[in-house]
C-alpha positions as CSV (number, residue, x, y, z in Angstrom):
1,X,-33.1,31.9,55.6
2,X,-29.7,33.4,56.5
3,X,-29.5,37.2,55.1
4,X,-26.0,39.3,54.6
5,X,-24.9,42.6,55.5
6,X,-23.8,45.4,52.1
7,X,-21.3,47.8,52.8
8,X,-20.8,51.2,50.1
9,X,-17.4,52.8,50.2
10,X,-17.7,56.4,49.3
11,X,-13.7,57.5,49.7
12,X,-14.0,61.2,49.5
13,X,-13.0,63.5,52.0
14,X,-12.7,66.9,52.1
15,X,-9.7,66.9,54.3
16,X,-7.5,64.2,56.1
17,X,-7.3,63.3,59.4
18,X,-3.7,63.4,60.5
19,X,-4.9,59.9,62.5
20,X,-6.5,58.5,60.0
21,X,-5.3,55.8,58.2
22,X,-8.8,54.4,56.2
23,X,-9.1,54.4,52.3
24,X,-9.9,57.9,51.7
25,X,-8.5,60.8,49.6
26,X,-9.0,64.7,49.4
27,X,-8.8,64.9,45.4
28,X,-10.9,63.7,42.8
29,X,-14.3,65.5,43.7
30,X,-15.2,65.9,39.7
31,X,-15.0,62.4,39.3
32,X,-17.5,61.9,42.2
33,X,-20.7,61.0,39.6
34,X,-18.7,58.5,37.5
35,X,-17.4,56.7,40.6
36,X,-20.6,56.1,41.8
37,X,-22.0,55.1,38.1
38,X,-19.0,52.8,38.1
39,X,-20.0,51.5,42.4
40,X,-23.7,50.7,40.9
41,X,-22.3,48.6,37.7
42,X,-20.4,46.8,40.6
43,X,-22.8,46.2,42.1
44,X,-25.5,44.7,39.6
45,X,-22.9,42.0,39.2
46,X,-25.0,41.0,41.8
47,X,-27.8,40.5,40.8
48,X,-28.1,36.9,40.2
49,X,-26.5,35.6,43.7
50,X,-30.5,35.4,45.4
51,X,-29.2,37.3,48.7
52,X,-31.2,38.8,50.7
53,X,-29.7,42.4,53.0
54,X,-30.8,42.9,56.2
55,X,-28.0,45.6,56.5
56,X,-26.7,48.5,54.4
57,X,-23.8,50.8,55.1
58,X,-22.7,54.1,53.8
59,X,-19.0,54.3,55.2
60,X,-16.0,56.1,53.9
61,X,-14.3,58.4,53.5
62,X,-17.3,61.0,54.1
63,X,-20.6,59.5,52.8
64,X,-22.5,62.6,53.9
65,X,-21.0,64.8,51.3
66,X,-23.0,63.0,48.7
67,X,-26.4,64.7,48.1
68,X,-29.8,62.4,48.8
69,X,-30.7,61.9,45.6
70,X,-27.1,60.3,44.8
71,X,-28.4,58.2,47.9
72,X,-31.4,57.6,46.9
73,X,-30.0,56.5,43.4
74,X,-27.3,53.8,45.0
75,X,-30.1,52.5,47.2
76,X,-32.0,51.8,44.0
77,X,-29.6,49.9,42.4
78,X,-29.0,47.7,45.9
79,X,-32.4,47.2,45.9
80,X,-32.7,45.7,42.2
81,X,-29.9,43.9,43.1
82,X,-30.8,42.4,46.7
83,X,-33.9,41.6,48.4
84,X,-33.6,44.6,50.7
85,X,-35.9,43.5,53.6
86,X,-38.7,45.9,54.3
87,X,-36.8,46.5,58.0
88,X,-33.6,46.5,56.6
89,X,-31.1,48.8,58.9
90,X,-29.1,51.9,56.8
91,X,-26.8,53.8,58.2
92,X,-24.8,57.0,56.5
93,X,-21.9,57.8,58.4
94,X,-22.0,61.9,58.3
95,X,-19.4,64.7,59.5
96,X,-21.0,66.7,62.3
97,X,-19.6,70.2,60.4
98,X,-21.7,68.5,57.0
99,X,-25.5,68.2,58.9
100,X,-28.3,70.6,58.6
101,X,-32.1,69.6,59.5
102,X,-33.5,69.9,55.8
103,X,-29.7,67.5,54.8
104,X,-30.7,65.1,57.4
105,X,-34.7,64.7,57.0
106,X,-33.9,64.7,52.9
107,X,-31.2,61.7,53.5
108,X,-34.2,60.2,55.5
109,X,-36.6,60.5,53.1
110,X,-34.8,58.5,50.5
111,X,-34.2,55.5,53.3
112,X,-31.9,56.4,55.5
113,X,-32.5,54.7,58.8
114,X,-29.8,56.0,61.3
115,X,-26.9,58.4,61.2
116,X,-23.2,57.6,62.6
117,X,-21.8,61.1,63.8
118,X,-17.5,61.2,64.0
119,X,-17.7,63.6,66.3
120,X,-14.1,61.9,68.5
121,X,-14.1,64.9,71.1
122,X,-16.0,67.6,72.7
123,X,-13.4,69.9,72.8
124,X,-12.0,72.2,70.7
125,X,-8.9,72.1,71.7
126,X,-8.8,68.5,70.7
127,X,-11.0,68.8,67.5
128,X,-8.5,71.2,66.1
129,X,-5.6,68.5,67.1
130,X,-7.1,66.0,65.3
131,X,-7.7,67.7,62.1
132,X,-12.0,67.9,62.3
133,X,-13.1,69.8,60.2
134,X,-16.3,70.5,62.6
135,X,-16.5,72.4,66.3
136,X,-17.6,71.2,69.4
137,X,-21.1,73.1,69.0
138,X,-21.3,71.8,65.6
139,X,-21.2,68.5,66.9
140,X,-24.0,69.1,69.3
141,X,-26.3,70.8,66.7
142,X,-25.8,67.9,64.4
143,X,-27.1,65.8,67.4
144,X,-30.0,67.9,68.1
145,X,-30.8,68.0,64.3
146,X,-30.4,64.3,63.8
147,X,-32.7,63.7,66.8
148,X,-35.6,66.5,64.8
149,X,-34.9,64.7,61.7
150,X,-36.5,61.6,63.7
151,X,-33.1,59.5,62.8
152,X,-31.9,57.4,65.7
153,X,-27.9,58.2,65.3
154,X,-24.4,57.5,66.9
155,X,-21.6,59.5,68.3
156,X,-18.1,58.1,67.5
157,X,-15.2,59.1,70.1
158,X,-11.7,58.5,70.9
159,X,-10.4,58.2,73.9
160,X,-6.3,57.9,75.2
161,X,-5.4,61.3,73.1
162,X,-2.4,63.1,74.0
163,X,-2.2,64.4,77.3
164,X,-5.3,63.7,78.1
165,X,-6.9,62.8,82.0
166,X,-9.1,60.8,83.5
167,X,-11.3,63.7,84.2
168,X,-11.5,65.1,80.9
169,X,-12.6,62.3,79.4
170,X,-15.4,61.4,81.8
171,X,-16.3,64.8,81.3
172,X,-16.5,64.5,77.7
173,X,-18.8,61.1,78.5
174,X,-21.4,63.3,80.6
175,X,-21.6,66.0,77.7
176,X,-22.3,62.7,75.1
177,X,-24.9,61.4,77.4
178,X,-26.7,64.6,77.1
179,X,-27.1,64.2,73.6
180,X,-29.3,61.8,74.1
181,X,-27.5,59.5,71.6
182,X,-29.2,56.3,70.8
183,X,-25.8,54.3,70.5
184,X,-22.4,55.2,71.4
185,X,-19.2,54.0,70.3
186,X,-15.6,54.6,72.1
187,X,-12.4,53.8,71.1
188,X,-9.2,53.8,72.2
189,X,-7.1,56.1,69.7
190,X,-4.6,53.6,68.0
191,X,-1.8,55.3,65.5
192,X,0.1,54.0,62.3
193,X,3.6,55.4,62.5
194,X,2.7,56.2,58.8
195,X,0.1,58.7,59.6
196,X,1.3,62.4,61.0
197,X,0.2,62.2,64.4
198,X,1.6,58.5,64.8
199,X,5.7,60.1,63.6
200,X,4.8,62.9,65.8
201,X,4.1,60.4,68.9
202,X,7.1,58.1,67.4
203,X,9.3,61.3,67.8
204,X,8.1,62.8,71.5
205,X,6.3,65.6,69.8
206,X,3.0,64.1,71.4
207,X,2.3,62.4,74.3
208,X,0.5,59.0,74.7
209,X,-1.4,58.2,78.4
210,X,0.1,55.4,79.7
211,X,-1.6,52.2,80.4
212,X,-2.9,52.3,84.1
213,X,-4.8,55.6,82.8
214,X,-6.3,54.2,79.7
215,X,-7.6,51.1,81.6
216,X,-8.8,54.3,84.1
217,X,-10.5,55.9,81.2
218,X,-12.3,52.5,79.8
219,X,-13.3,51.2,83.1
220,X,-14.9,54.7,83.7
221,X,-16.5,54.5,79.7
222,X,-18.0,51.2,81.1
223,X,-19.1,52.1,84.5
224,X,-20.6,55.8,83.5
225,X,-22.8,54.6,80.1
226,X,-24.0,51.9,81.9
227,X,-25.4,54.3,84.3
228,X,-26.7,56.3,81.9
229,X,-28.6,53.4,80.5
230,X,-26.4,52.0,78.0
231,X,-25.9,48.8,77.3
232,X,-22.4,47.4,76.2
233,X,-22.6,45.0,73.7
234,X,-19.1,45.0,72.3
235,X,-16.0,45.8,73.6
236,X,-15.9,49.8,71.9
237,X,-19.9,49.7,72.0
238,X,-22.7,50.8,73.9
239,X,-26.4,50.9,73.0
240,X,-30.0,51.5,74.3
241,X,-31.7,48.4,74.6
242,X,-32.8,47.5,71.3
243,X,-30.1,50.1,69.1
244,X,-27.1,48.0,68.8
245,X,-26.3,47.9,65.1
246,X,-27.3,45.0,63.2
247,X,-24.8,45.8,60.2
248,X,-21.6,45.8,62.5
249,X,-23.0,43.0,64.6
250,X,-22.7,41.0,61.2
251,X,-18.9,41.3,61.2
252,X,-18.9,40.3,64.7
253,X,-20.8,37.5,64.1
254,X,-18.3,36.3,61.2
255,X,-21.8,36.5,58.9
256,X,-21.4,37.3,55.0
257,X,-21.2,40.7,53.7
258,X,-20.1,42.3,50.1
259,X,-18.5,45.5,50.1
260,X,-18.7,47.7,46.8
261,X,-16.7,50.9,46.3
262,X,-12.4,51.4,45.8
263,X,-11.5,50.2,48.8
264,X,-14.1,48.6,49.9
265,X,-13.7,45.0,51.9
266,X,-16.1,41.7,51.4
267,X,-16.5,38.6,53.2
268,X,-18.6,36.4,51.0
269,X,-19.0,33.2,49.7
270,X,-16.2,31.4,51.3
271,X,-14.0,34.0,49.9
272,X,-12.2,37.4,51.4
273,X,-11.2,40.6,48.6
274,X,-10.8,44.0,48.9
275,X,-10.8,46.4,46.2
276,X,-8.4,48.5,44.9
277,X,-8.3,52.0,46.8
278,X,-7.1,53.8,43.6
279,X,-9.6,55.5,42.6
280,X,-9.1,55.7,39.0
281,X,-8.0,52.0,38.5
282,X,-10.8,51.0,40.3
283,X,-13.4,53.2,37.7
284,X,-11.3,51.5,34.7
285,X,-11.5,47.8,36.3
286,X,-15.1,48.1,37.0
287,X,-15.6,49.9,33.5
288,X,-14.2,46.2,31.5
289,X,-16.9,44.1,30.7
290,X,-16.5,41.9,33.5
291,X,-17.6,44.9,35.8
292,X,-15.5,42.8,38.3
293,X,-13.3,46.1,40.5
294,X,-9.7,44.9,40.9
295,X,-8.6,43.5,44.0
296,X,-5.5,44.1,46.1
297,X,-6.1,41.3,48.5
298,X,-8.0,38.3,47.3
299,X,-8.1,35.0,50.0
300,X,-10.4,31.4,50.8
301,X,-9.1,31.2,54.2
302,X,-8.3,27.9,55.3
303,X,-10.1,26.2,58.3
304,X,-7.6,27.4,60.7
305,X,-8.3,30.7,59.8
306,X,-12.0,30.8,59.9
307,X,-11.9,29.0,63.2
308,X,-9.7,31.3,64.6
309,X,-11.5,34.1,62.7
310,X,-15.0,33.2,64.3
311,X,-13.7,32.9,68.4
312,X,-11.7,35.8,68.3
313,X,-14.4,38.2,66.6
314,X,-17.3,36.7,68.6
315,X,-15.1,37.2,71.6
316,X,-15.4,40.8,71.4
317,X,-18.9,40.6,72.0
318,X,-20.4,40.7,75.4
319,X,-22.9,37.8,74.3
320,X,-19.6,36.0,73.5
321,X,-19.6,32.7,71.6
322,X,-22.2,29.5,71.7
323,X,-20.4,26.4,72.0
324,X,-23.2,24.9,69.8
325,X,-23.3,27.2,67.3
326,X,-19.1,26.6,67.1
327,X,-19.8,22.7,66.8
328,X,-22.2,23.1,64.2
329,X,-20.3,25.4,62.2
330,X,-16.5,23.8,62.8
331,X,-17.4,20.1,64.0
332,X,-15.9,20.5,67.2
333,X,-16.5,21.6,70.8
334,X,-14.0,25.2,71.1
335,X,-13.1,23.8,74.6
336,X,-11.9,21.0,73.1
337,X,-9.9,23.3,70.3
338,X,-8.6,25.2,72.8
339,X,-7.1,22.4,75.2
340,X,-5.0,23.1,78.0
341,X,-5.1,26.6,77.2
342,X,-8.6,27.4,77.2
343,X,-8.9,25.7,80.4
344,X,-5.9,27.9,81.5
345,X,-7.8,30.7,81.0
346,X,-11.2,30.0,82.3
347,X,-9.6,28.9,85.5
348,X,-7.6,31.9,85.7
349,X,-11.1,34.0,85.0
350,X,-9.9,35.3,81.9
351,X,-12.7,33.6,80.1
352,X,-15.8,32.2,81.5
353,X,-18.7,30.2,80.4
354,X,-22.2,31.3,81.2
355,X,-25.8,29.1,80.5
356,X,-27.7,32.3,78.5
357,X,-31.0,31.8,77.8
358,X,-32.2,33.2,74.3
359,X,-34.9,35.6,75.4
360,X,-32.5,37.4,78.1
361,X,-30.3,38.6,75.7
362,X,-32.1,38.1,72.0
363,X,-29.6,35.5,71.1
364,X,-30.2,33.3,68.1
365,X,-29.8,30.1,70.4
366,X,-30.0,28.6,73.4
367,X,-26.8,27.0,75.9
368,X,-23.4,27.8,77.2
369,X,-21.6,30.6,76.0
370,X,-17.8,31.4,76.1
371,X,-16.7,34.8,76.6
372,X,-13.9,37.4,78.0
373,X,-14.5,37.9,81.2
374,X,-15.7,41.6,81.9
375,X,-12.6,43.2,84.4
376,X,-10.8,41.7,81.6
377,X,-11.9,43.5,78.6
378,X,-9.2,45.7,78.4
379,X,-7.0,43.3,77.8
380,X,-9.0,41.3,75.1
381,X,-6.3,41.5,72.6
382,X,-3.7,39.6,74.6
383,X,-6.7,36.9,75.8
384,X,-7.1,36.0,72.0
385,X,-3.6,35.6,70.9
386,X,-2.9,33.2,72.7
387,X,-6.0,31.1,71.3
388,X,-4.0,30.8,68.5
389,X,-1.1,28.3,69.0
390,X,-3.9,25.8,70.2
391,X,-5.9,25.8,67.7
392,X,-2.7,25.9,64.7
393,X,-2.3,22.2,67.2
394,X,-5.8,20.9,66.8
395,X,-5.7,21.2,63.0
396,X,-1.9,20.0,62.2
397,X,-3.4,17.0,64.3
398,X,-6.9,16.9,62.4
399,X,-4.8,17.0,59.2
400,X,-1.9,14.5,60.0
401,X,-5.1,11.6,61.1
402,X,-7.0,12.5,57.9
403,X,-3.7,11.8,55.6
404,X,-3.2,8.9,58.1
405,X,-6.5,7.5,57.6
406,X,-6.2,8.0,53.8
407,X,-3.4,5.8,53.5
């Protein structure tokens, strides 16, 4: 039986991140216990649907400014909502400067199961740039107390910041394999021209690396955790055998999740929403006797959508996507989707097909696998826009034989 992934958007922060351009807000703290009374009436809506969670989320926002037994309470109400399985992975993202050792063993004690750190640099100079509210020590203590609280955790950092080198960052790679992280995600710093530091780039204020270097800088990410032991498993994330995270790997996967909270983003059903982010006119939505939130988005993608939905996410992964598993789902083999361009691309090497057998890489099936060839990771967002166009083709043809065959 097929379980789903639930996601909990806690939006408060204490500051903002002049980067940052997630559903989060700096005001509002006294009305922290009647949003989460109003995120636990959301979610008993619930209750009927039968699902069972193998995942569950605490993302914001900055989760680990709620107290355990607010937790503790939330995790109650998922539970007499879902069937939570008895393994089921949850995750509280936390702010390094926010962790003590009696914080992180209490947030343990009430189910947490692993702890994702935004730590984004190891230097100060950087920190301070970005708007953290936490220090570079901070960061490391958090670690070491995460690791004492017996709490596998994660270490969030950006890469590609203003000014800086190759050598910096693998230097900042050595001092987050000494951590002794258990997974390890690494992202290339993208900016809105909406948020500060984005107008300050947009202006000349800041300083971007250009391209060659960032491919430097991810080629050395991939090269330098796999030394250390790390497995890549997508293309921002790296694991210990056995660590990659289940609840992301849903998304990745194109499985269901529901996401509760202002803000917060669901995939369920056949049916996409998000919530409102405004935080009071998500507490009064959710307060009608509906106890539906109100959305801002609200979508049942088509099939072109899902299609194109399903290769590009799965794409990201190094396990890639089974060409079974696509059949099943869509009713068609993706090589066949893809035409002359997907055979444009394998031939070039952009994309190549692999035999992987389940028990080498824990897959849930067997047979031939498509995915982005690994020299070209970097370039993964320009490999899957152009899978696009072909498959917009395969279903205006798919549609104009149906209506045909109607007639």
């Amino acid at each position: 039986m097929s379980s789903i992934a639930l996601y909990i958007h806690f939006p408060f922060c204490l500051s903002i991140c002049p980067y940052c351009d997630f559903d989060r807000q700096a005001t509002g703290f006294d009305r922290i216990d009647v949003y989460l009374s109003m995120l636990e009436r959301e979610l008993l809506q619930y209750a009927g649907a039968g699902e069972t969670v193998h995942s569950i989320f605490f993302g914001g926002g900055t989760p680990s400014l709620m107290r355990p037994e607010q937790v503790a309470q939330v995790l109650a109400s998922a539970r007499r909502t879902f069937d939570v399985l008895p393994d089921a992975e949850i995750t509280l993202e936390c702010n390094p400067g926010d962790a003590d050792l009696e914080k992180l063993k209490a947030f343990k004690s009430v189910g947490a199961t692993r702890l994702s750190f935004g730590v984004q640099s190891l230097d100060d100079h950087y920190l301070k740039l970005l708007g953290r509210r936490h220090s570079s020590d901070e960061a490391r203590q958090a670690a070491s107390w995460a690791r004492q609280a017996g709490l596998p955790f994660n270490l969030d950092f950006m890469f590609g910041l203003p000014d800086q080198s190759l050598a910096h960052w693998e230097q900042t790679l050595a001092e987050a394999v000494k951590l002794e992280p258990d997974h390890l995600s690494c992202y290339l710093l993208t900016l809105d021209e909406r948020v500060p530091m984005g107008r300050d780039v947009a202006r000349g204020r800041l300083v971007l690396p250009v391209d060659d270097d960032l491919a430097e800088m991810y080629t050395a990410t991939c090269q330098d955790l796999a030394a250390a032991g790390y497995e890549q498993y997508e293309i921002s994330n790296w694991a210990r055998p056995g660590q990659a995270s289940r609840h992301n790997l849903t998304y990745w996967r194109d499985g269901q999740w529901i996401g509760v909270g202002a803000g917060a983003a669901s995939s369920y059903a056949g049916r996409r929403w998000k919530n409102t982010p405004v935080l009071e006119r998500y507490i009064e939505s959710v307060k009608a006797a509906a106890a539906t939130a109100a959305c801002v988005e609200d979508e049942r993608p088509d099939r072109q959508t899902q299609m194109v939905d399903y290769l590009t996410l799965g794409l990201r992964l190094r396990e890639g996507v089974s060409l079974g598993d696509f059949a099943d789902r869509f009713g068609v083999d993706p090589l066949v989707l893809l035409g002359e361009t997907g055979e444009w691309l394998v031939s070039q090497g952009f994309l190549e097909l692999q035999l992987q057998l389940q028990l080498q890489l824990q897959l849930e099936s067997d047979g031939t696998r498509l995915r982005i060839a690994e020299q070209h990771q970097m370039i993964t967002n320009e490999i899957l826009v152009r899978l696009e166009a072909p498959i917009a083709d395969y279903v205006r043809r798919e549609t104009s034989a149906s209506q045909i065959a109607a007639r």
